[in-house]
C-alpha positions in Angstrom: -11.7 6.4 23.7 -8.5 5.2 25.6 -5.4 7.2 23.8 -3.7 4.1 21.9 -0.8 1.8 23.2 1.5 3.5 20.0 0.9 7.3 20.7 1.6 6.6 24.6 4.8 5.8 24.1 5.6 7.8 20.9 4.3 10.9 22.4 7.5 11.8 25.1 10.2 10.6 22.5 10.9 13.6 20.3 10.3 16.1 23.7 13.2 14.0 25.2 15.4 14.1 21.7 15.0 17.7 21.4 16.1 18.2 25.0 19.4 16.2 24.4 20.1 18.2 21.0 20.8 20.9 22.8 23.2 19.5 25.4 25.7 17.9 22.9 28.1 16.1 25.8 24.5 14.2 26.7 22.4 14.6 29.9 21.9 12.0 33.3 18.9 9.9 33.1 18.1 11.5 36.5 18.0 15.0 34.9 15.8 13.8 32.2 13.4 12.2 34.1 13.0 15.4 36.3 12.2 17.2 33.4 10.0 15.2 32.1 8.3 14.0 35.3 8.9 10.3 34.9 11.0 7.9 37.3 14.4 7.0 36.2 13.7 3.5 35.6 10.2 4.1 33.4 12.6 6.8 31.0 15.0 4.0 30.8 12.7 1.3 29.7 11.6 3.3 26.8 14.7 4.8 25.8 15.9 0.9 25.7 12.9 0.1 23.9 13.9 2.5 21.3 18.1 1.8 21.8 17.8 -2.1 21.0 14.5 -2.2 18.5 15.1 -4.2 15.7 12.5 -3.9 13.4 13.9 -4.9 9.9 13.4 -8.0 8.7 10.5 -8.3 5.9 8.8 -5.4 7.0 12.1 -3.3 5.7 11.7 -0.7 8.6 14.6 1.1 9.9 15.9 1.9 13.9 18.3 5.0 13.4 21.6 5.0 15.4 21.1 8.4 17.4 21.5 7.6 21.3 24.9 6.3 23.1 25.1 5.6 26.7 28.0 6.5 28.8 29.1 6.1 32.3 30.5 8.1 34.7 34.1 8.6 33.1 32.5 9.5 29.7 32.9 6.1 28.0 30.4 3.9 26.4 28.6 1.7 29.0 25.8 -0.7 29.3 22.4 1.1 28.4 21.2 -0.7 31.4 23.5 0.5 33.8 24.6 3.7 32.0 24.0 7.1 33.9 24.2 9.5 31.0 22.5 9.6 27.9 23.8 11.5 24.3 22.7 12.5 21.1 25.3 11.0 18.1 23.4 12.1 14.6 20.5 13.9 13.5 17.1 12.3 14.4 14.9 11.5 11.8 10.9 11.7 11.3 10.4 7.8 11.6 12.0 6.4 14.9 11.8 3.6 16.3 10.4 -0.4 16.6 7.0 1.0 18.2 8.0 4.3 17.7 7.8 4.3 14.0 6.0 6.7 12.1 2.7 5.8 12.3 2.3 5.8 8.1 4.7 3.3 8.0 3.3 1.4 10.2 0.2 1.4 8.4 2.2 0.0 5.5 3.8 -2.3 7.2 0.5 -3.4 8.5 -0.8 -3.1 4.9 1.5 -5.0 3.4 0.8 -8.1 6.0 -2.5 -8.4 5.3 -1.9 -8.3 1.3 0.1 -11.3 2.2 -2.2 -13.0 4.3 -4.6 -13.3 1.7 -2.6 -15.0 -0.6 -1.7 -17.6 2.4 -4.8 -17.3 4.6 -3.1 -20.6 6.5 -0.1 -18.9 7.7 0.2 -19.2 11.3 3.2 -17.4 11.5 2.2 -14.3 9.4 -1.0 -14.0 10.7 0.6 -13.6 14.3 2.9 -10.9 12.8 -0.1 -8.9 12.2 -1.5 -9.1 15.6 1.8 -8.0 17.0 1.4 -4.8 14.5 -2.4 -4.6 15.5 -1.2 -4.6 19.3 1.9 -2.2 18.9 -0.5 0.5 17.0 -3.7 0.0 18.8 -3.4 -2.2 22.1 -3.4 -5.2 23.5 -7.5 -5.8 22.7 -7.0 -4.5 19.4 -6.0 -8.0 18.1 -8.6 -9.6 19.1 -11.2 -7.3 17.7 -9.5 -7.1 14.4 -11.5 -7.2 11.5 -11.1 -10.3 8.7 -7.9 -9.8 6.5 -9.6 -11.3 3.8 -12.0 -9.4 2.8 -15.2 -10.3 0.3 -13.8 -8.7 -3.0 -10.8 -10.8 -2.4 -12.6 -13.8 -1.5 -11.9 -15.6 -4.5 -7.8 -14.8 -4.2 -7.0 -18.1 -2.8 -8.8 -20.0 -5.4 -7.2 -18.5 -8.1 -3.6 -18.7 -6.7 -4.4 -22.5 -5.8 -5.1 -22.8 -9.7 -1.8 -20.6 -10.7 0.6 -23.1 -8.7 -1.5 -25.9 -9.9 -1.3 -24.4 -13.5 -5.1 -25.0 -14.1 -7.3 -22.8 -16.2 -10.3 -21.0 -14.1 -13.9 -20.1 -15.6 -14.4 -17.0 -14.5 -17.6 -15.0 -14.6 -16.7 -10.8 -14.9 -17.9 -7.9 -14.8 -15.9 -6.2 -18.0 -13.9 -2.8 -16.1 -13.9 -0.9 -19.3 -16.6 -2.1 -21.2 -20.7 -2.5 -20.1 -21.7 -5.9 -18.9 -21.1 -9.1 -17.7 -19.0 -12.4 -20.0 -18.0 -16.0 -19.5 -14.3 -16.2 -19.8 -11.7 -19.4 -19.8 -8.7 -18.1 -18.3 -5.2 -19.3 -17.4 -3.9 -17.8 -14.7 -0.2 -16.2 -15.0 0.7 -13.7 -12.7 -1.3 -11.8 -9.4 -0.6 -8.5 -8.7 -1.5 -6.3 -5.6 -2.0 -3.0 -7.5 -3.5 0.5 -5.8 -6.9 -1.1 -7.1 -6.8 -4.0 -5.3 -5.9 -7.7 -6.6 -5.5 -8.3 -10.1 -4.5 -11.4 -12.5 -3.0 -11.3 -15.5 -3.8 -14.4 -17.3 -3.9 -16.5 -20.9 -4.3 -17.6 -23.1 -2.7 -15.3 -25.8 -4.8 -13.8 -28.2 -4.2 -13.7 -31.8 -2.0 -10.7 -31.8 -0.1 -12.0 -29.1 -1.4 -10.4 -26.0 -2.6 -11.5 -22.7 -5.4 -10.2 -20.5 -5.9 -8.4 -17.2 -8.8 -9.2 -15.0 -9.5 -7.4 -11.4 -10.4 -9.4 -8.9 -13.0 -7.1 -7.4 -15.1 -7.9 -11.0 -14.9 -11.4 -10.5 -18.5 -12.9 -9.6 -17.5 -17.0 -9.3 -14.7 -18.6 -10.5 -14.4 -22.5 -11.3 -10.8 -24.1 -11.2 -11.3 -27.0 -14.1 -9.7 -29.9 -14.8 -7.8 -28.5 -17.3 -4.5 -27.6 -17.4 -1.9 -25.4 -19.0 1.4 -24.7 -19.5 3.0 -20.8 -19.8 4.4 -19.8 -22.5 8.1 -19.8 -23.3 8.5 -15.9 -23.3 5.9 -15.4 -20.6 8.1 -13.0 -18.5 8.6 -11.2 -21.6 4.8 -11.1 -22.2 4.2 -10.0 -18.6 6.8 -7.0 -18.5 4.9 -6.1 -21.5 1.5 -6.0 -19.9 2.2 -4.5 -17.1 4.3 -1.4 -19.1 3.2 2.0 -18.3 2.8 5.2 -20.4 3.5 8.5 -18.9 0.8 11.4 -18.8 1.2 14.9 -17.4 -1.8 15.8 -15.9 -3.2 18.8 -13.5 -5.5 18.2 -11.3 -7.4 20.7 -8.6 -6.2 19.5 -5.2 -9.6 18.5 -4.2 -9.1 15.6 -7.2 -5.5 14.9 -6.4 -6.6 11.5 -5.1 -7.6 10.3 -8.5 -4.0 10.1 -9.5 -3.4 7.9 -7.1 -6.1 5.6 -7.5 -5.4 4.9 -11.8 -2.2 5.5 -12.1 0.8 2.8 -10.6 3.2 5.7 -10.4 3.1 9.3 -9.2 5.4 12.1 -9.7 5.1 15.6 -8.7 6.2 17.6 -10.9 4.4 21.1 -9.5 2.3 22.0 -6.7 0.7 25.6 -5.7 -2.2 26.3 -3.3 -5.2 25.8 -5.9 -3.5 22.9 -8.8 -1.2 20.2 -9.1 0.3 19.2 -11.8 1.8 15.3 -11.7 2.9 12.8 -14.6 1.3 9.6 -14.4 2.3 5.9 -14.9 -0.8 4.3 -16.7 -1.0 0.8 -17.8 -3.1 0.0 -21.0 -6.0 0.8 -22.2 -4.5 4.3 -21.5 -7.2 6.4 -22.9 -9.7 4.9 -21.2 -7.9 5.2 -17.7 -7.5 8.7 -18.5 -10.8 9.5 -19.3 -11.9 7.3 -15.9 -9.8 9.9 -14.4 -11.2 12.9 -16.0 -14.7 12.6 -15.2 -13.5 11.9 -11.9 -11.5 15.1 -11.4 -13.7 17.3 -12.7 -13.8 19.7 -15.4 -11.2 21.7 -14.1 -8.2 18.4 -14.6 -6.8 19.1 -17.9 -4.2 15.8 -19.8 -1.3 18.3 -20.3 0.7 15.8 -22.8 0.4 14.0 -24.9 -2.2 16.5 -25.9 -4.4 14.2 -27.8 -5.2 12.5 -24.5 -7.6 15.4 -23.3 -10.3 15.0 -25.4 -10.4 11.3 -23.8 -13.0 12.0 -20.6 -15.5 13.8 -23.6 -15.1 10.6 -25.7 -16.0 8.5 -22.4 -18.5 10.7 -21.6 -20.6 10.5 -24.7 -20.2 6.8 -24.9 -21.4 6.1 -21.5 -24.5 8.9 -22.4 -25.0 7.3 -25.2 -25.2 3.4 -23.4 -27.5 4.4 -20.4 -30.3 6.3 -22.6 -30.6 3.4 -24.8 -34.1 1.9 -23.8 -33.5 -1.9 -24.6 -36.0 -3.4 -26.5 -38.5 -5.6 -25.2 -36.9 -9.1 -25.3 -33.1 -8.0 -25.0 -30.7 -9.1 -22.4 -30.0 -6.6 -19.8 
């Protein structure tokens, strides 16, 4: 495998900004590219590359001010032209346009192809992404890419097509915290990209005044109908309140510290030691059963550390989904 186009020309950059640190007053470009055995002109392209980056934009990434160029008298000059190169502040871990970290990167990239999904047309932000896919990977990576919309999301564009149009979807779904599969009549209000993927939050409100969160992924076919709807008068109020959190202390084995990640919308580390972690946790509702989710996954080691009445949760799930798969159906019941 060829090394890719982003660790190429990440690789010489810290070598070169740890050289400089130690010659505050700044070193010739000639000097530089002796030690590094590179030609004058190739050290300057990259340092320029990195000088004049300007990543920011929507992508929110960051180009440090660390380098100044000077000339032969010791004043500022033309990076083009400039003979001598200096270190002005601290460099940071993540530096540069394709010298940025490669995690953020990834997010960067990430956060693209969310996007794309919800506007599969856009011309614009689809060529964003190949610029990303070229500056981690290559020129050929682009081409090869895989599609950004991928088959558990398939449905994504339908259902924001019926948001903006304010038309109510029949949706057929595989329930997330309950066994088996409904017919549902939504109205869609809101999509959210959460760590589990795509989810709406939709209408209409229930009796005791609550609205309803579907995941994408459980979708199996959804109908946009004639019928349409109008949001209710508080519905950012109602929103806010769906999407509100409660806070769980947990500790986890490190081997399981994934699965805080993957249920909760919020991590915070509160201790960490070679064999545990312990984090609190930002759950949305139904809170005992995302807990639970998350303590069969961690294993019996995780413990809920408060509230306390929280870590009997993953035994109540436990026996309820024991108790659902060894029931034998009877002979003429709906599986």
């Amino acid at each position: 495998m060829s090394t890719p186009k982003y660790v190429e020309r990440f690789a010489r950059l810290p070598a070169i900004f740890e050289r400089l640190q130690r010659h505050p007053d700044g070193l010739s470009l000639e000097t530089l590219a002796a030690d590094f055995d590179v030609t004058v002109e190739a050290l300057r392209e990259e340092l320029l590359a990195f000088y004049t980056a300007d990543i920011g934009g929507r992508w929110l990434l960051t180009r440090p001010e660390v380098l100044e160029f000077l000339g032969p008298d010791g004043g500022t000059e033309d990076p083009g032209t400039a003979g001598v190169v200096r270190i002005v502040a601290e460099v940071p871990a993540d530096i540069g346009v394709e010298y940025v970290d490669a995690g953020e990167l990834g997010l960067a990239y990430t956060a693209a192809l969310a996007l794309l999904e919800t506007e599969p047309d856009n011309e614009e932000l689809s060529g964003a992404i190949d610029v990303l896919t070229e500056t981690m990977f290559g020129p050929s990576a682009a081409a090869d890419a895989p599609p950004a919309v991928q088959s558990w999301n398939r449905l994504l564009p339908t259902l924001r097509g019926a948001l903006d149009d304010r038309r109510a979807v029949r949706i057929n779904y595989s329930r997330a915290w309950h066994p088996g599969v409904t017919d549902r009549e939504i109205e869609p209000y809101q999509l959210v990209q959460t760590r589990r993927g795509w989810e709406v939050d939709a209408g209409p409100v229930d009796d005791e005044g609550r609205l309803r969160t579907f995941l994408l992924s459980n979708i199996r076919s959804a109908e946009v109908l004639e019928r349409t709807f109008t949001l209710p008068d508080d519905v950012a109020e109602r929103l806010a309140e769906q999407r509100a959190t409660t806070r769980v202390r947990v500790l986890l084995p490190q081997s399981a510290r994934w699965v805080a990640d993957f249920y909760a919308e919020q991590v915070t580390l509160v201790e960490d030691d070679e064999q545990d972690v312990v984090v609190d946790l930002d759950l949305l509702p139904p809170v005992e059963r995302r807990v639970g989710r998350l303590l069969l996954a961690a294993g019996p080691l995780a413990t809920v550390l408060a509230p306390a009445d929280l870590d009997s949760a993953g035994v109540v799930l436990a026996e309820e989904l024991m108790v659902h798969h060894s029931t034998t159906p009877a002979p003429d019941a709906e599986v």
